[in-house]
N, C-alpha and C positions, 0 to 999 in steps of 0.2 A: 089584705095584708095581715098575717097570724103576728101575734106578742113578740115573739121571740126577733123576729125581723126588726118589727119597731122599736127593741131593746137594741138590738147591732146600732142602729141608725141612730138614737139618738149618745150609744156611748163612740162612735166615733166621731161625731157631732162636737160631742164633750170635750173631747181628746185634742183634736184641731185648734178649739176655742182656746184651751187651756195651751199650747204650745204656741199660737199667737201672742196671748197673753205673756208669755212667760218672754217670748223672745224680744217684747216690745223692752218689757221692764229688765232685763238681761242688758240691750241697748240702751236704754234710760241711764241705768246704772252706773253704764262703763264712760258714758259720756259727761255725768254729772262726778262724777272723779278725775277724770280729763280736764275738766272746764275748771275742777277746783285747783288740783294744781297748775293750771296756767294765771288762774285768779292769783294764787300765794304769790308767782313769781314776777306776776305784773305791781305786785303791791309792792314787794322787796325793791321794783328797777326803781318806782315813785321814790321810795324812802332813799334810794341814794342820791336821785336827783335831790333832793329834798335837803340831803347833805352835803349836796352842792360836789359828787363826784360825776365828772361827766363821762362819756363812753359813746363813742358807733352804736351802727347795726349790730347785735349781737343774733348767730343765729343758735336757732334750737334744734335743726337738724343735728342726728348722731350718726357717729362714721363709725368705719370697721376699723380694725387696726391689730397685730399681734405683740407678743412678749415675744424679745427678739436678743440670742445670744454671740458673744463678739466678743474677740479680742482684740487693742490696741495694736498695730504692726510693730514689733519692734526686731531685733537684731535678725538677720537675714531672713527678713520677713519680706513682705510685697514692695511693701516703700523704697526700704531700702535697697535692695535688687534693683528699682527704677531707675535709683540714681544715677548707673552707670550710661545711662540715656541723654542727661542733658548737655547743653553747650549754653557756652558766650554765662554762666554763673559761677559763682564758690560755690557749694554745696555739702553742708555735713551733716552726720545722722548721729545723733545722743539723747540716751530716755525717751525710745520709743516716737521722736520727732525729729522732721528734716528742716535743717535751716539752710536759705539759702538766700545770696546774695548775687544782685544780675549785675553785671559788667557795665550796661549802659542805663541807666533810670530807663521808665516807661510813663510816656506822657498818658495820661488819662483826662475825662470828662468829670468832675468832679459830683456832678449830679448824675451823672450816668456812666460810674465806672464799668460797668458790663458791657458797654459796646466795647470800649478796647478789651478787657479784658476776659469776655469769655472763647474770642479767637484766642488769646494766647492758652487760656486753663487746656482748649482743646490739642493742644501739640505736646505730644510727651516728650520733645526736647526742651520743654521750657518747664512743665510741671508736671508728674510722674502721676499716672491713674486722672489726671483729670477729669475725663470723661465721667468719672463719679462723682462729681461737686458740681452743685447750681448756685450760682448767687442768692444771697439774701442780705435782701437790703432791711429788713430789719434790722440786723444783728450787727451792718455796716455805721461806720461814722465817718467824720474829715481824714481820720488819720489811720484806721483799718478797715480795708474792703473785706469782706469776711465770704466765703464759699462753704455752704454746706453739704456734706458727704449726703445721697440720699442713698436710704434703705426704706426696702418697702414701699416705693414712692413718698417718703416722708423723710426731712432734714432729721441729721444727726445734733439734737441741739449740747450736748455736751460737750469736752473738748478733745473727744478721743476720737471724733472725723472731722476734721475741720481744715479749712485753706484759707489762712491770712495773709492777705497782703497790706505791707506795711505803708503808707504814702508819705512824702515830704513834704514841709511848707510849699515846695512850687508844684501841687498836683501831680507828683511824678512817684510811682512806686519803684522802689528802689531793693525789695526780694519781699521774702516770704517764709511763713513758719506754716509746716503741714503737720498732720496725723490723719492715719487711717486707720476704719475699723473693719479689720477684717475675718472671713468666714462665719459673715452673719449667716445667721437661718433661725427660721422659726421654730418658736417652745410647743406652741401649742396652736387647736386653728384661731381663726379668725374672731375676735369677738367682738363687741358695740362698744363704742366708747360714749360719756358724756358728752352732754355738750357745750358750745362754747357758751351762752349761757348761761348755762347749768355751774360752768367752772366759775365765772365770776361772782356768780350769787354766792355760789357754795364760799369764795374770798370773802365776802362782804358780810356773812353771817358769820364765819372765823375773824369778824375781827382785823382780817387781813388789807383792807382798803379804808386808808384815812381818812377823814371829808376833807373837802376843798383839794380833791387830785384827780389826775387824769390819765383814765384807762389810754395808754397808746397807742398799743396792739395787742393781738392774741393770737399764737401759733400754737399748731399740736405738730410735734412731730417725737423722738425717741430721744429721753432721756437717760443715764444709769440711774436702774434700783438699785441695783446690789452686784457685789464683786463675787467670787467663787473661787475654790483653792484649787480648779481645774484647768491647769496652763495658764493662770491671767486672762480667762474668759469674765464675762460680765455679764447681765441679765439687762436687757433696755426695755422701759416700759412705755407707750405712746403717753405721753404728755401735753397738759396743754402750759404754755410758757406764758405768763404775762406779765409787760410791762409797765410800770405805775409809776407818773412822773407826779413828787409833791414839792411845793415849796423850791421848786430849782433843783429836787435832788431827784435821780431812776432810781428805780428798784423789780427787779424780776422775780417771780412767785413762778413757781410751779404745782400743778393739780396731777395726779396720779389722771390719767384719763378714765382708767379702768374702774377703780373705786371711790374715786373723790378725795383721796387721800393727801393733804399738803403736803410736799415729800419737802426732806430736811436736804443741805447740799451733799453731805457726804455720805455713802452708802455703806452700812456691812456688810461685814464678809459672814457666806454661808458655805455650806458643802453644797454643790450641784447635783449631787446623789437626791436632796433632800425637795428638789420643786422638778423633779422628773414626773 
């Protein structure tokens, strides 16, 4: 075997070694930064327990989600056009919202108002666009059943898609206040959102969660960022909504899903020229 060969042989030798090497500690690396932030975030759950805030499963999985544009239905928009659909209610349309009152109460299940009442959401003689609103029982109580509009497979948590039914002391829904958000479509693709998680720590390090209270739920669905001077469009950003009961009193907190961002409740107004 001449030098030259046993030069080949031992620098590819070298090469191998070194690229093992490197891909081990490449893996080391990425793992031991993995491990440290899940360490930070397991110490933050401790310190709340610790403050005596209690909370579920929180998961760390992150979802896709887009920025998503809408306007409110208002005058001979979708809603309204509907109206000329129902029966057996009053029915009237003002500020972009239909209110409407049923001729006979509707007995309901007071822990399960969605067995009665997503047969009727589903009949456009009784509720106009139903078919776009699923119950959430989060967002329901004794005396409002609450249906949110979904886009994007995710509830409309503002109040610009929403279907309220109003209920009386004897379990009986007696009409309803709608809005809808219409000719949603997406700004931009797809992106990762935080996680649920992620959104309450990020609360809990803002300061945002009291001690001695308790996380209730937590939903991500679309909230308004901001308004636009383009026909009464709107900009909705995936959110995550959480509820924090202290001392007897709720309170709801919203997390920008996108950036972490506490979002404040009222949005400004931009040109839509300018997040094209």
């Amino acid at each position: 075997m001449n030098f030259k060969r046993i030069q080949w042989i031992f620098l590819v030798t070298f090469l191998a070694f070194d690229i093992v090497v490197g891909c081990e500690l490449l893996l080391q690396n990425r793992f031991t930064i993995a491990n440290g932030s899940q360490n930070k975030q397991e110490t933050v759950l401790k310190e709340m327990r610790a403050d005596s805030i209690s909370y579920g499963t929180l998961s760390k999985s992150q979802q896709n989600a887009y920025y998503i544009s809408g306007s409110r239905s208002g005058d001979a928009g979708r809603l309204e056009q509907e109206m000329a659909k129902l029966h057996n209610q009053t029915a009237r349309f003002s500020d972009s919202q239909l209110t409407s009152e049923f001729d006979s109460p509707v007995k309901i299940n007071p822990d399960h108002p969605e067995w009665r009442l997503d047969k009727l959401v589903k009949r456009s003689r009784n509720v106009p666009l139903g078919s776009d609103y699923q119950y959430n029982a989060h967002l329901s109580d004794k005396s409002t059943v609450v249906y949110t509009q979904m886009v994007k497979h995710r509830p409309v948590l503002s109040g610009d898609g929403q279907l309220r039914f109003h209920v009386n002391n004897n379990q009986q829904v007696i009409g309803y206040t709608q809005t809808y958000l219409e000719n949603a479509a997406t700004l931009q693709q797809r992106s990762t959102t935080i996680s649920q998680q992620h959104a309450i720590i990020w609360l809990y390090r803002h300061n945002q969660i009291p001690n001695n209270s308790q996380i209730r739920w937590t939903m991500l669905g679309y909230t308004k960022l901001l308004t636009t001077n383009n026909h009464n469009r709107a900009v909705y950003v995936p959110t995550w909504t959480v509820q924090i009961k202290t001392a007897g009193t709720y309170e709801r907190l919203n997390v920008n899903a996108f950036n972490s961002t506490i979002m404040k409740s009222s949005p400004d107004t931009v040109n839509m020229d300018s997040i094209k």
